[in-house]
N, C-alpha and C positions, 0 to 999 in steps of 0.2 A: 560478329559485330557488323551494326549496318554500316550502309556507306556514310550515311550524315554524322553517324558516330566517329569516325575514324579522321573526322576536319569541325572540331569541334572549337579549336583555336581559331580567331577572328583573323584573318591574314588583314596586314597594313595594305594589302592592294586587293581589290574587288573587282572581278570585272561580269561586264553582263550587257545587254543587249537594250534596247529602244523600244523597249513593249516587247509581249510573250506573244498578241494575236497577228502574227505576221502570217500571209502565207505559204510563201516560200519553207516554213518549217515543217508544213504538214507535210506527209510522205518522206519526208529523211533525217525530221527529229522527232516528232508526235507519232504517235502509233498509229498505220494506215487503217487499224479497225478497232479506235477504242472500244474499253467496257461502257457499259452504262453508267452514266454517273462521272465519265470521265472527263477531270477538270486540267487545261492547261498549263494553266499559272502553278498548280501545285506538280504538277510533273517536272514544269521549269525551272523549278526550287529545288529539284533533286540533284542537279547539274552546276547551279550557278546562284551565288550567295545576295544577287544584287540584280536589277531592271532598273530601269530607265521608262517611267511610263508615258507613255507617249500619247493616248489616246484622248487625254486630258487641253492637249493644245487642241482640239475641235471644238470641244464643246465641254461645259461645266455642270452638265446635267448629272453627274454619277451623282448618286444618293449613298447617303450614309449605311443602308444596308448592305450593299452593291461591294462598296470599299472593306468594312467588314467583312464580304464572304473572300475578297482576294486577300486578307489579315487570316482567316482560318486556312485557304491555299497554303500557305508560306508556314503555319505555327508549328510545322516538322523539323522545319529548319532552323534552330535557334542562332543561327547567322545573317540569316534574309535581313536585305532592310530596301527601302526603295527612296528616290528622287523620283520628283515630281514635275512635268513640264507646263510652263505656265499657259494656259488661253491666249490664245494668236490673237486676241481682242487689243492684248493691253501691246503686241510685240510685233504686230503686222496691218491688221485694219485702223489700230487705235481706235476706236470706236465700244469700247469697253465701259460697262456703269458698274456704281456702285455695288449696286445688284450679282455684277460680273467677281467683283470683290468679294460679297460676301460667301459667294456660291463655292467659291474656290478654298476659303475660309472652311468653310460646314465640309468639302470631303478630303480637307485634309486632315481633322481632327481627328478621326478615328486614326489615322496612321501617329497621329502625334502620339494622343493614348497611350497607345498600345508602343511606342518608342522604336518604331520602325521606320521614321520619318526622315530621311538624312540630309532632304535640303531642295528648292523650289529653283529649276533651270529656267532660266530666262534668255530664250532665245532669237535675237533680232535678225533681220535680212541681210546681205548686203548693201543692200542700198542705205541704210542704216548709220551717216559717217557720222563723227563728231562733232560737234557744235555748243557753246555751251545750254545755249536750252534742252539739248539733247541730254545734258550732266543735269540739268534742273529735275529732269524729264523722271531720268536716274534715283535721282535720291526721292522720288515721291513716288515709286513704288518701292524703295527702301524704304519708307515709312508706312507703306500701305501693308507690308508684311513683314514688320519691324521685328516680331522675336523669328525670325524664319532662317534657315541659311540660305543664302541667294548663289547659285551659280549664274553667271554672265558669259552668257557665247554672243560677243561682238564678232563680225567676220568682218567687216571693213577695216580695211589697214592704217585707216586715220586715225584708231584706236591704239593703236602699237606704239604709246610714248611712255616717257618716264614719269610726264608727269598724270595719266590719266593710271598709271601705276599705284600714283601718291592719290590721287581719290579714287579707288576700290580701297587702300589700306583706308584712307579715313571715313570710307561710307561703307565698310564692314563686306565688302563684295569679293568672292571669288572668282577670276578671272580664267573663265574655259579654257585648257589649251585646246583649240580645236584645228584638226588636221581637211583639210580643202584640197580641190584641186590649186593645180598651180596656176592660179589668175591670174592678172593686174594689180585687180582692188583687193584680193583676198589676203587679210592676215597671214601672215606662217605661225605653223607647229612651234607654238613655246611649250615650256617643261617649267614653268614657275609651279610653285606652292605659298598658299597663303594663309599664315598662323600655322603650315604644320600641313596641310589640308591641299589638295592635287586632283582635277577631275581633268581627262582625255575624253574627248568624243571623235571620235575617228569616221566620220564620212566619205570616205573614198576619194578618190584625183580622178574621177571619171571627166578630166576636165572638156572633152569633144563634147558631149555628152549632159553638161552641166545647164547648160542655159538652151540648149536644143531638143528637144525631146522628138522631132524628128532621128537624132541618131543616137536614139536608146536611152536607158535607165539610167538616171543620173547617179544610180546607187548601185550600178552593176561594176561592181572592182572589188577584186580578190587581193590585198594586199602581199607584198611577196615576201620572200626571206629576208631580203637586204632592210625593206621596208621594218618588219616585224623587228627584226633586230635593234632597228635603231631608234623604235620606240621602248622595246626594252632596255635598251641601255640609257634613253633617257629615265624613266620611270626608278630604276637602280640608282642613279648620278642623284636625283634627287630626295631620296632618304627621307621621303615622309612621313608624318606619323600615319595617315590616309590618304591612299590612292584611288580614285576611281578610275576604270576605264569602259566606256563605252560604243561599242562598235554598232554600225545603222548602215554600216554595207550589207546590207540582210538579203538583196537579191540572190538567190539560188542559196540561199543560206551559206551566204560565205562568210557572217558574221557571225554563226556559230562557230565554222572552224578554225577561223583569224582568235576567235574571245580563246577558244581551247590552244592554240599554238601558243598562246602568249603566256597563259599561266603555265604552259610546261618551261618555256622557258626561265621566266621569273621561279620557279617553284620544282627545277629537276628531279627532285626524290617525292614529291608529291603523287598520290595515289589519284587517278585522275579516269573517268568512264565517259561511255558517250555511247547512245543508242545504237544498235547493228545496224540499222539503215544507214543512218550517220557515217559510221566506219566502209560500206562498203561502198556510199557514195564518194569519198572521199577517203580514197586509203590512206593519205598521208597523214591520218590520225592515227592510224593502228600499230606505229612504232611506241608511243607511249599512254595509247589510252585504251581500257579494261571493256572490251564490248558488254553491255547491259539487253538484257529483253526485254524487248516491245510493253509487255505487262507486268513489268519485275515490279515485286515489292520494298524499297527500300528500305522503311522505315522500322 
């Protein structure tokens, strides 16, 4: 039995990474010497049922074949599905056209298609606080991508009210929990669900580190056990029908091992693998996860 075979049941929690072309993955999760013909995204779907893509917030140039050829990457997996991050046009420069709409429009369809589509992240700065033109702002790319599911990462903690609660229920938005360092202005780590539906994006506390790039990678944080735990037991407490979680501490690939800690947790009897590199980089996988070769066939 292959390994895709043996997790053929859709698990209520997913978890998966910020994009597949990170570098940090090469040499301790991609094979140091692919074959020919060797495609990431579809190796990445051996491992993990969900991505987060990320490369989408640059630029909205992917073409409709482009997105197609990462829909045949994934069609091993009849669990795969992806979220989408929107163009920093409409959520950082604002400087976004119509043009910018439609482009995003054209390569999300093939995901729509094909029903791998799970919902369009929309994420703003901190500097980003609330104001009501800022909710005007809101509902008119609710409308701009009206049948879509909208995830919403606000990290300004002007946001964190009852009532900015009561307009995502009524302008149909999902509200991030998103994990930060421990700022001033930053949000905290909430565990809501909304209709049912739960998305985590976990960013790391590199908070020295955050706004200074003089003292390193803002993304360099290994989250720890206590950490781990207590967003498992958040994710538990809250009993949704869909969980997402996604980890973008990827420096040294510590967001593959933090993404595999957490489904062992959530999922103790669950049969779980992970590349030899992977394990020998990181032994403290190798108590619950099945070493795989570098060119193993899974399917």
């Amino acid at each position: 039995m292959s390994h895709q075979e043996k997790k053929r049941k859709t698990s209520p929690v997913v978890i998966g990474m910020g994009g597949w072309e990170l570098p940090p993955f090469y040499g301790v999760f991609y094979p140091t010497k692919p074959e020919k013909g060797f495609r990431t995204l579809e190796f990445y779907s051996r491992y993990f049922d969900f991505v987060e893509v990320n490369a989408t917030f640059y630029n909205v140039s992917f073409t409709a074949p482009q997105v197609r050829r990462w829909i045949q990457d994934v069609h091993l997996n009849k669990n795969f599905s992806f979220t989408v991050k929107l163009y920093r046009g409409f959520t950082h420069t604002f400087d976004a056209t119509k043009n910018d709409a439609l482009a995003v429009h054209r390569l999300l369809e093939p995901l729509r298609e094909a029903k791998l589509f799970d919902g369009l992240v929309i994420q703003f700065p901190s500097s980003f606080y609330k104001t009501r033109e800022k909710q005007t702002y809101l509902r008119k790319l609710r409308t701009a991508f009206s049948d879509d599911r909208l995830f919403l990462d606000l990290r300004n903690k002007s946001w964190n009210d009852n009532s900015f609660y009561d307009f995502c229920r009524e302008n149909g938005f999902i509200l991030i929990n998103v994990d930060l360092p421990h700022l001033p202005h930053h949000i905290p780590l909430n565990s809501f669900a909304w209709d049912g539906i739960a998305y985590f994006r976990m960013m790391g506390r590199n908070a020295e580190a955050w706004n200074d790039n003089s003292k390193g990678d803002r993304y360099f944080y290994p989250y720890n056990d206590e950490e781990l735990h207590d967003l498992t037991k958040k994710i538990k407490n809250l009993q949704a029908k869909k969980t997402y979680v996604v980890f973008h501490n990827d420096r040294q690939a510590f967001s593959l091992v933090n993404g595999r800690q957490v489904e062992h947790a959530l999922h103790p009897q669950k049969q779980l693998y992970a590349p030899t590199r992977l394990l020998e980089t990181f032994p403290q996988l190798k108590t619950f996860c099945h070493p795989t070769k570098e060119n193993e066939t899974f399917f």
